[in-house]
KEPALO-591953 format. One record per residue: x, y, z of N, C-alpha, C in turn. Coordinates in pm, whole numbers, plus 50000, padded with zeros to 5 digits. Example, Ala and Ser with C-alpha at 12.3 -4.5 7.8 and 13.67 -1.06 7.14 Angstrom:
2
513194943150780512304955050780513204967050780
512854977550708513674989450714512905000350787
//
This chain:
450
500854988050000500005000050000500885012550000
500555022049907501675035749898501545042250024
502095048650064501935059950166500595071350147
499945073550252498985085650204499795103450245
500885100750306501165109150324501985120750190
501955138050195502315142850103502585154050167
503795162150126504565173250215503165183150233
502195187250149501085190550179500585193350319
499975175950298499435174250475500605176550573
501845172850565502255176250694502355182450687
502675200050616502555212150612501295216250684
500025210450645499275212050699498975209350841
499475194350893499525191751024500495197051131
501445205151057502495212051132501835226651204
501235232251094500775243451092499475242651240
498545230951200497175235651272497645228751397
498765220451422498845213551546500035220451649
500465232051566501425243651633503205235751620
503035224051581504635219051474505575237251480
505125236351337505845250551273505125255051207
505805269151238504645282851144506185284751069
505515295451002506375302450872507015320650948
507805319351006508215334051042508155342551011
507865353251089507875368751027505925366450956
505565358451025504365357250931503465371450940
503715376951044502145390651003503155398450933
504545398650927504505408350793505115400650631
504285392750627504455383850504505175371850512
505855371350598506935356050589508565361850547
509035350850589510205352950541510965342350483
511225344350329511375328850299512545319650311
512345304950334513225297050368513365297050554
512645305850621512655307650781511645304150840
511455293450948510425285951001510575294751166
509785293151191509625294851356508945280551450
509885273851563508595262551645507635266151734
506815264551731505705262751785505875253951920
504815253251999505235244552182505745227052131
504545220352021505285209752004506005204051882
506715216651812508125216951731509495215951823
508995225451907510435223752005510125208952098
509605208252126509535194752236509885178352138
509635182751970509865169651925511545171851909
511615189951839513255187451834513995185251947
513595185752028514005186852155514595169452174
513775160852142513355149752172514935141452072
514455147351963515505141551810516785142051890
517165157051947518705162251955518865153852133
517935150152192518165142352338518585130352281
517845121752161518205107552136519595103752083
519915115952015521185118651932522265116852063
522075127052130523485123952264523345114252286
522325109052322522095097752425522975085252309
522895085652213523405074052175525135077252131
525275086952115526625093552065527525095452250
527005099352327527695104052462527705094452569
526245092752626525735087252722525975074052716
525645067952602525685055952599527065050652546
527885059652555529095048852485530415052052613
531575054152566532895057352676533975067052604
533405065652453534485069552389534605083052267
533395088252329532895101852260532405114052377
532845126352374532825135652484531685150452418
531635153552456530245168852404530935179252400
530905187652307531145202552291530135214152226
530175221752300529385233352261529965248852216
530525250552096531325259452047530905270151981
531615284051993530995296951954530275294951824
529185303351790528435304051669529855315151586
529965325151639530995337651584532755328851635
533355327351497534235323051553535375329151470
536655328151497537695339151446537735338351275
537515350651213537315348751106538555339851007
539825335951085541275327251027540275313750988
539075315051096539235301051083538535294850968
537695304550923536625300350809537915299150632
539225309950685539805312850576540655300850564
540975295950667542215282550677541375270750650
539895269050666539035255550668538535257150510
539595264950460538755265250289537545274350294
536385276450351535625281650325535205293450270
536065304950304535775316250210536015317750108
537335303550011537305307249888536455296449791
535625285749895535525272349828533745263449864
533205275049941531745274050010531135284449889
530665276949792529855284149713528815274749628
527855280649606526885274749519526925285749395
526505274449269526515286649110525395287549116
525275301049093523745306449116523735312648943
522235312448859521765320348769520995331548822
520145341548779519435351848746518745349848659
517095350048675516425352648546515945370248582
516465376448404515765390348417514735390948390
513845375048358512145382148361511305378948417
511805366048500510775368048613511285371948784
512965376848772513565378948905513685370948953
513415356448913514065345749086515595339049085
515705339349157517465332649127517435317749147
518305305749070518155300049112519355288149099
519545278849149521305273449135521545263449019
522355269248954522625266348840522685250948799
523155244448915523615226648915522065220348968
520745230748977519755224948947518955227548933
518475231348799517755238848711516535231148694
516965215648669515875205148623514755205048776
515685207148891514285211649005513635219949031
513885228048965513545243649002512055245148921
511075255548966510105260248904510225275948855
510345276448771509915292648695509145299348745
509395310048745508085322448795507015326148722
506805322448575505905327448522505085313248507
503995316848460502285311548411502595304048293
502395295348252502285282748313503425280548363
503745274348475505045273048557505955257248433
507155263648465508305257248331509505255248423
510115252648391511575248248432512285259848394
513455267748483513835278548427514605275748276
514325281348221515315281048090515025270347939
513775268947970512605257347940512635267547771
512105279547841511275287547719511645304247635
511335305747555512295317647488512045328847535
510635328247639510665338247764511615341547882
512245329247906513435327748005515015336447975
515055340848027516635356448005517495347948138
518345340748126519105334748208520595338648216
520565346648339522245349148340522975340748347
524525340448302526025333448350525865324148493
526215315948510526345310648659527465320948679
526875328148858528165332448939528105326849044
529115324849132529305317849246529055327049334
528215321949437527815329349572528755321249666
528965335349760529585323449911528025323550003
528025312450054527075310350126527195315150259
528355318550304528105323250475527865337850476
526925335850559526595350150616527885359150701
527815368650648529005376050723528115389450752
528735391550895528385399251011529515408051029
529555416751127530545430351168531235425251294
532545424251340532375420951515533285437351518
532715443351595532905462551664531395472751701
531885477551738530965486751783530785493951686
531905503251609531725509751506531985506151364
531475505351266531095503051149532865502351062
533475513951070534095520651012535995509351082
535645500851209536645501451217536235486351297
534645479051245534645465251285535445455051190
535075444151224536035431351181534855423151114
535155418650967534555410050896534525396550979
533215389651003533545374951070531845369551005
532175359451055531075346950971530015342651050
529045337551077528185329451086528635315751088
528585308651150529075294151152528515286251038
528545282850904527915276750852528255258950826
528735250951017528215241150999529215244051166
529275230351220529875230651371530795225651387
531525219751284532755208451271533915212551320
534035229451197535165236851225535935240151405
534665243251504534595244851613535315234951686
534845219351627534915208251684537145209751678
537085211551576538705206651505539385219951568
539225230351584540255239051645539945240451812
539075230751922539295229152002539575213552020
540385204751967541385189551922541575193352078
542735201452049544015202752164543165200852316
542425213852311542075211352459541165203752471
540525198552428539455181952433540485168952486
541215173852394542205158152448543195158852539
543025171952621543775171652731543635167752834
541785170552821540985174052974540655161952961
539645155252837538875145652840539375128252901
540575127852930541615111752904541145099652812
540885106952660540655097552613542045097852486
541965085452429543075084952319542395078652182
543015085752130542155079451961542045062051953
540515058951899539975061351861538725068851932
538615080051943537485092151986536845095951957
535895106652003535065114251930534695127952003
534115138051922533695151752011532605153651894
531685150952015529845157651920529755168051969
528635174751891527895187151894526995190751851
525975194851902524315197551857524305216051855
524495222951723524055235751726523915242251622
523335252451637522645260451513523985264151403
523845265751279524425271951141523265276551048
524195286251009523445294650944524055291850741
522905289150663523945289850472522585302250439
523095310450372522775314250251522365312650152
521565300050146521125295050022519755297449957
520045290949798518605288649726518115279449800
517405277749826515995268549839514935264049800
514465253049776513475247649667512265250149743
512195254149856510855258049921510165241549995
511115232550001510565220850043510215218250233
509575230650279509335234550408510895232250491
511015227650591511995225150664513375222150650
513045212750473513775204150460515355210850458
514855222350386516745235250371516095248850395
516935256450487516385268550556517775275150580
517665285050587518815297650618519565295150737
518385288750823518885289650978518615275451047
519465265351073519055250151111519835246251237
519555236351242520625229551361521295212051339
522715215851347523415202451315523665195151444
523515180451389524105170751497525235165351445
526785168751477527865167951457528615161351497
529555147951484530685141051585531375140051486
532735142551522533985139851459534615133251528
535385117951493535755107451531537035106951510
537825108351590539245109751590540185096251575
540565089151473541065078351481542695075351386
543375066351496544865062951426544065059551271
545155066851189545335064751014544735055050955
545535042051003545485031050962543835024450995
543645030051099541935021851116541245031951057
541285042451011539975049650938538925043550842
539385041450759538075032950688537295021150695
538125017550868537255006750949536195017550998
536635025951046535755033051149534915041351006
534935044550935533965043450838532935040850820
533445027350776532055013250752531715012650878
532025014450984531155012451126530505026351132
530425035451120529665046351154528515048351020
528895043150909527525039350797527005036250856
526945020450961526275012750941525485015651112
526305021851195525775023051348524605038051302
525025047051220523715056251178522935051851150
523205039551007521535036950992521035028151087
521605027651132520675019751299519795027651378
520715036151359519875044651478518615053951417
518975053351282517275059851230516085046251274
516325033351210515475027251267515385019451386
516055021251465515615021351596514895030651721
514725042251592513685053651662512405052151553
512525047851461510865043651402510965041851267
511805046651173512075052951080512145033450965
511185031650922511055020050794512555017950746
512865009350743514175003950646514145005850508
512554998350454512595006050295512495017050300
512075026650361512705042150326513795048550382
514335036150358516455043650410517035037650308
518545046950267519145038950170520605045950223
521565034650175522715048350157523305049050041
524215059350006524465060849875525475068749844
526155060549872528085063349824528405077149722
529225084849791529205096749666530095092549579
530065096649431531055095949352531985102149337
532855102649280534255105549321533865122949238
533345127449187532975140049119532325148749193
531625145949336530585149449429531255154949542
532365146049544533425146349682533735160849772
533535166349868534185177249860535615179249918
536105186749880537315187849891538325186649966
537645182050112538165176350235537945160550262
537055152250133537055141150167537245132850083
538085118050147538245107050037537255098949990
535985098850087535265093950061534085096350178
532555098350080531405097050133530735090750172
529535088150235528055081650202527245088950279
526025092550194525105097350263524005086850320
522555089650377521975081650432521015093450382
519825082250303519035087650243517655084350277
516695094950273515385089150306514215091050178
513455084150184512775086250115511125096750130
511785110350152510485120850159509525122950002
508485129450097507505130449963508225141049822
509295138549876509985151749760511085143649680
511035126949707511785120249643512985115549726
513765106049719514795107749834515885116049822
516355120749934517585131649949518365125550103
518505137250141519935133550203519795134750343
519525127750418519225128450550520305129150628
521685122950636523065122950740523655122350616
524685127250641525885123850592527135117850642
528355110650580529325102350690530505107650602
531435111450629532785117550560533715109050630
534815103650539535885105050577536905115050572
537265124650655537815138450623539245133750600
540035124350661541315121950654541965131550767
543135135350734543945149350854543565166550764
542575164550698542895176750630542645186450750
541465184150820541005199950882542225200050981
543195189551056543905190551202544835198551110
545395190650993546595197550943546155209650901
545455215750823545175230050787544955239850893
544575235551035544265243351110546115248651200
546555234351200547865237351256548895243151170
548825240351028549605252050970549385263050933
547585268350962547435281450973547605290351126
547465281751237547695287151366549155287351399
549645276751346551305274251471551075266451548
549985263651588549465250151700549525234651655
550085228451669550475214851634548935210851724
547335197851620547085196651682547145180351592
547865176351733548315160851689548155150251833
548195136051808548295130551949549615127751959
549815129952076551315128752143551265117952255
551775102452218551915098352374553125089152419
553465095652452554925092452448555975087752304
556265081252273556935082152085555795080252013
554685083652049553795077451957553525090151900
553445097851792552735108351771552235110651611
550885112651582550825113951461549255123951491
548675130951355547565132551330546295125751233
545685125851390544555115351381543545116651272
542855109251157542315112851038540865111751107
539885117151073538545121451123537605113951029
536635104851103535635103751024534375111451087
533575117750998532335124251049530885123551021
529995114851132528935114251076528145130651091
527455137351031526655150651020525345145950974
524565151351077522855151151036522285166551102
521205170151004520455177651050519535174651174
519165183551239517865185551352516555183051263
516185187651181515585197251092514795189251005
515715185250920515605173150806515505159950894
515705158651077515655141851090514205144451103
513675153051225512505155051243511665155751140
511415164051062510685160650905510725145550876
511785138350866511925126350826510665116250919
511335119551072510405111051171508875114651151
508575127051098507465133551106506695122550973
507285125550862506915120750760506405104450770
507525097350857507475085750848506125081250954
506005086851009504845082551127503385086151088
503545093650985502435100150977500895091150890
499715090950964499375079950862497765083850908
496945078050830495855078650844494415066050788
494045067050887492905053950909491375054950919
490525045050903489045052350941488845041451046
488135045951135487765042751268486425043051285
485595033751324483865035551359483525047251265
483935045351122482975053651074484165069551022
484845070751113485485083551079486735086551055
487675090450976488615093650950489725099451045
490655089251089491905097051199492965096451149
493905105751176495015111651135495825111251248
496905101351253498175097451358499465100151320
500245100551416501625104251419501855091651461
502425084051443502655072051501504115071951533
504755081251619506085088251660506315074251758
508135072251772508705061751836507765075052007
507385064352104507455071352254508885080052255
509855079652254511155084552258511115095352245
510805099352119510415112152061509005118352037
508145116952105506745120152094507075131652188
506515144952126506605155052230505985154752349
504385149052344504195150852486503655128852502
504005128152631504125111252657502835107852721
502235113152763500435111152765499715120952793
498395120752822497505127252804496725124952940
495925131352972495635127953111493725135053072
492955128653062491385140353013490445135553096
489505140353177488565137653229487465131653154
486515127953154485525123653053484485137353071
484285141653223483045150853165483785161853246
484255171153135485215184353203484385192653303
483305192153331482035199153407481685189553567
482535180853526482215171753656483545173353762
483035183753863484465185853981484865173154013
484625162154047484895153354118485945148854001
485815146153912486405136153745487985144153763
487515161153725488925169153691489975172053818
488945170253978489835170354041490845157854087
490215144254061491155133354034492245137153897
491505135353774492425141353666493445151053669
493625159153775494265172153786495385164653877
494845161453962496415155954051496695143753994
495895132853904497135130653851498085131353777
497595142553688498585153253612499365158153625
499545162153783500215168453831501225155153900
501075146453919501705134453942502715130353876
502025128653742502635122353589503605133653518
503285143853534504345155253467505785159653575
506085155453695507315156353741508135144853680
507405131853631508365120353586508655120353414
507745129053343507035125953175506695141753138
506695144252997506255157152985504565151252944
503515157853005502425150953012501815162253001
500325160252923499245170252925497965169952943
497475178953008495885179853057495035186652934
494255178452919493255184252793491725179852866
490965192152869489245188452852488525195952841
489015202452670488445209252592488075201552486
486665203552498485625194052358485415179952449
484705175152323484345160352383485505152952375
485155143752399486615132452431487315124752355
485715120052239486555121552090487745127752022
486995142052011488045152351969488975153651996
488975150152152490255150452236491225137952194
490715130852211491545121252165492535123351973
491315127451920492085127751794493225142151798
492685146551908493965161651859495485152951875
495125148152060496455136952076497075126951974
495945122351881496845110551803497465122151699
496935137051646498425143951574498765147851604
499375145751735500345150651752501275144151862
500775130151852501615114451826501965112551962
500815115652069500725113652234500485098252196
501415085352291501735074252271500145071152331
499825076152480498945069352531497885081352606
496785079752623496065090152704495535079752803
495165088252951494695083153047492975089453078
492485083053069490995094153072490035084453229
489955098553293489395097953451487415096453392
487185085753474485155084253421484855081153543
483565079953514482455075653689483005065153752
483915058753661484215042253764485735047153820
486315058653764487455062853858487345068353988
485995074954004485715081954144485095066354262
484935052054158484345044454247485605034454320
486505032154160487815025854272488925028654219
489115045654175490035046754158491355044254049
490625035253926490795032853828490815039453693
491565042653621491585049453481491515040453371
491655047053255491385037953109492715045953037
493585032653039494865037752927494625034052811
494255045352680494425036352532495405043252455
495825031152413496985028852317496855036952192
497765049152173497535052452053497435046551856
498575036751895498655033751781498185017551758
496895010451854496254997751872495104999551914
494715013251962493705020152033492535011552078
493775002852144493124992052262493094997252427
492014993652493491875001252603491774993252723
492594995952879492484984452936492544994953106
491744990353209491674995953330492854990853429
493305007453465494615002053545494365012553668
494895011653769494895018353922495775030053884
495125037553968495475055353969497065051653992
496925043754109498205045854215499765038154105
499095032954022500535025153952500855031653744
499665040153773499735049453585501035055453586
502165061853704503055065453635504055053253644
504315047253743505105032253700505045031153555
503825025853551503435021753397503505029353288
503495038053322503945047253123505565048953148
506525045453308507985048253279508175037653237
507835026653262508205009053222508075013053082
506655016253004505935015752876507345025752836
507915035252844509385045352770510095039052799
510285026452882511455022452879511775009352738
510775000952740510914991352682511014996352476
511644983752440511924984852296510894989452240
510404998652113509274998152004509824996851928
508654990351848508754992451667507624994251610
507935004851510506695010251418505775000351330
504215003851407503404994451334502884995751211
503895006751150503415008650990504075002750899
503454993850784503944980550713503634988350576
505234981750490504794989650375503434983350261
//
C-alpha cells in the first residue's frame, strides 16, 4: 500500500497542530525561515536528546562540545571556506528569481504556466556566478573600524580547532570522538521544500578521531551504526538507503562519502551524511595557527584522520514526522496519527477527564497530572468532547492518554488507550506513572507496514 502521506498534509499538520509556522508571518513571511511552535520544540527537543544519548551517554568513547556560533574569522579562511563554500547561482531578468545553476531541472519558473527555468524563449538566464554562502556579520561597535567574521555555517570547524584542549581534559586516546548539537546558518537557494533547507538550522555533529590506519574501518562502522539508529527510533528500512558519493561529488576535504538517504514526499535526498575527512581539517588548522594539533603519547605521535557522521535537527525531524504520519478510518470516521517512536513524541500522555464539568472527574484528573508531569512531559486536555480530544492527541503522536470516568471516582481506576492499537484496558490511579515509565522504557517498533 503507497503511503497517504504528502509534504502538503504535513505542512498542513504542522501548521494547525502548532509543529511550525512560517516566520515573520504578520508581515508576510520570510522565505526559507520557520519558527517552532510548543510541540516543534519538544519533538526537536526529543530528536537532539536521542542523538546524545546514543553518541555520549551511551558509549565511553565520545565527549560533548558546545562551540561559539561567531568564531575567528582565520578560521573560516584556513578551513577553505571563504574561497571554496559556494553554490553557482543564475538570474532570470524576467521573472527575478534566482536560482542554482547545478539544478535547474528542480527548480520552478516564475511565470504562468510554471516551466523549468530556461525551458522557454521567455526565460533571460544569466552566466552562473558563484555565491559564498556564509553570512558575514561586523564584530565592533563601530562600522568604520569593525572586523569581517562569519556565521558558523556548519559546527565541525569548532569541533577541530578545540582537538588540543578536548584531548587534554577529556583522558581519552584515539579512537574518539567530540559531538555537537548547534545552530548554522547557509545562505542558500531553496526549493521551498518546508523545513527540509532553511537559512537557519541545527546540526548534529561528531567527529571521530582515529589512528590512520583504522579509518576506513571506522567508516564502515559509523555507515552502518547511523543507519541503525534511524530505525531504531521508528524510521522504515525501505525508506532508508545509503548512497556512496562519487568521486565528482566529493568535497574537497574528503576521500570518501556516504550519505543516508530517506525517502520524503519530495523524492529521496539526504538525511546524514558520513565523511571521511582524513587529517585535512587538524593539518590545515595547525599550519594556519602554529598550534600542532596532533596526538602525542609518548613516541607515539601522529595526526589523527577524522571520520564524520553530520545530520540535521531539521531534516531528521521532518523525516520522523513524515514517516509516522498515517491515516485510518475508525467507527465510521477518519483519523490522522503520528505514530512517533514514545522516545520522541513531544508530549508522553494525556491525562482528560471524561466530563470536564464534573468537579469530582477533573479534580482526580488534575492531581494526577500533576503526578505524571514531574516524571514525563504530560498534558491535561478537557476541551471538547473526548473524541476530539483524543484525535487532537493522536496528531500530535501522544503514545497513550489516560481518561478519569464515573468508575474512577468508584475505585480509583483509569482507562489507558493505546495510541497506535487504540486498545483500552483499566489500570489503578496509584501505579499509571510506573506504567507509562516501564511503557518509555521498553523496545518499540513502528506498526506501519509497507
Amino acid at each position: 500500500m503507497p503511503d497517504v502521506v504528502t509534504m502538503d498534509k504535513i505542512v498542513s499538520l504542522a501548521r494547525r497542530r502548532g509543529f511550525v509556522f512560517p516566520s515573520s508571518e504578520i508581515y508576510g513571511g520570510l522565505g526559507s525561515a520557520y519558527d517552532y511552535g510548543h510541540y516543534g520544540v519538544l519533538l526537536k527537543d526529543n530528536v537532539k536528546a536521542r542523538w546524545l544519548e546514543a553518541m555520549v551517554r551511551e558509549r565511553d568513547d565520545i565527549v560533548a562540545l558546545d562551540s561559539s556560533i561567531i568564531l575567528h574569522p582565520r578560521v573560516w579562511e584556513v578551513s577553505g571556506h571563504v574561497e571554496g563554500f559556494h553554490d553557482p547561482l543564475v538570474d532570470c531578468r524576467t521573472c527575478k528569481l534566482r536560482f542554482r545553476a547545478d539544478h535547474l531541472d528542480e527548480a520552478q519558473c516564475g511565470r504562468k504556466p510554471s516551466k523549468r527555468p530556461g525551458e522557454t524563449e521567455d526565460c533571460d538566464l544569466t552566466e552562473p556566478r558563484h555565491f559564498n554562502l556564509m553570512f558575514k556579520t561586523r564584530i565592533g561597535a563601530m562600522e568604520e573600524t569593525g572586523v569581517d567574521a562569519y556565521l558558523r555555517p556548519e559546527t565541525a570547524q569548532g569541533i577541530f580547532v578545540n582537538f588540543k584542549n578536548v584531548a587534554q581534559i577529556a583522558r581519552r586516546k584515539p579512537p574518539f570522538g567530540i559531538a555537537q548539537v548547534g545552530k548554522a546558518f547557509r545562505n542558500e537557494i531553496t526549493p521551498g521544500n518546508f523545513i527540509f533547507r532553511t537559512l537557519e538550522f541545527e546540526q548534529m555533529e561528531m567527529e571521530f578521531f582515529v589512528p590512520p590506519a583504522e579509518a576506513e574501518e571506522w567508516f564502515r562502522y559509523w555507515v552502518d551504526e547511523r543507519f541503525r539508529w534511524y530505525t531504531r527510533f521508528g524510521i522504515r528500512e525501505s525508506h532508508l538507503r545509503v548512497r556512496p558519493h562519487e568521486a565528482d561529488e566529493l568535497s574537497h576535504y574528503s576521500s570518501q562519502t556516504s550519505d543516508i538517504e530517506y525517502l520524503y514526499p519530495i523524492g529521496w535526498s539526504e538525511l546524514e551524511g558520513i565523511a571521511h575527512r582524513g587529517d585535512y581539517d587538524l593539518s590545515a588548522h595547525t599550519a594556519g595557527s602554529g598550534t600542532k594539533l596532533e596526538w602525542v603519547d609518548g613516541e607515539e605521535r601522529y595526526t589523527p584522520h577524522v571520520v564524520e557522521p553530520a545530520a540535521g535537527v531539521n531534516r531528521s525531524m521532518l523525516a520522523f514526522m513524515v514517516d509516522a504520519y498515517d491515516e485510518e478510518e475508525v467507527a465510521g470516521r477518519q483519523r490522522t496519527v503520528l505514530r512517533l517512536h514514545p522516545g520522541l513524541a513531544p508530549v508522553k500522555v494525556a491525562v482528560l477527564p471524561l466530563i470536564p464539568r464534573n468537579e469530582d472527574m477533573t479534580t482526580k484528573a488534575r492531581a494526577l497530572y500533576e503526578d505524571l508531569r514531574r516524571a514525563v512531559v504530560a498534558e491535561y486536555d478537557d476541551s471538547g468532547q473526548i473524541g476530539r480530544r483524543y484525535r487532537r492527541q493522536d496528531e500530535i503522536g501522544t503514545p497513550w492518554a489516560l481518561t478519569v470516568d464515573e468508575q474512577t471516582l468508584e475505585d480509583d481506576t483509569v482507562t489507558i488507550r493505546d495510541r497506535d492499537s487504540l486498545a483500552q484496558e483499566r489500570i489503578p490511579i496509584a501505579g499509571a506513572r510506573a506504567l507509562i515509565l516501564d511503557k518509555l522504557a521498553q523496545d518499540w517498533t513502528t506498526p506501519k507496514v509497507d
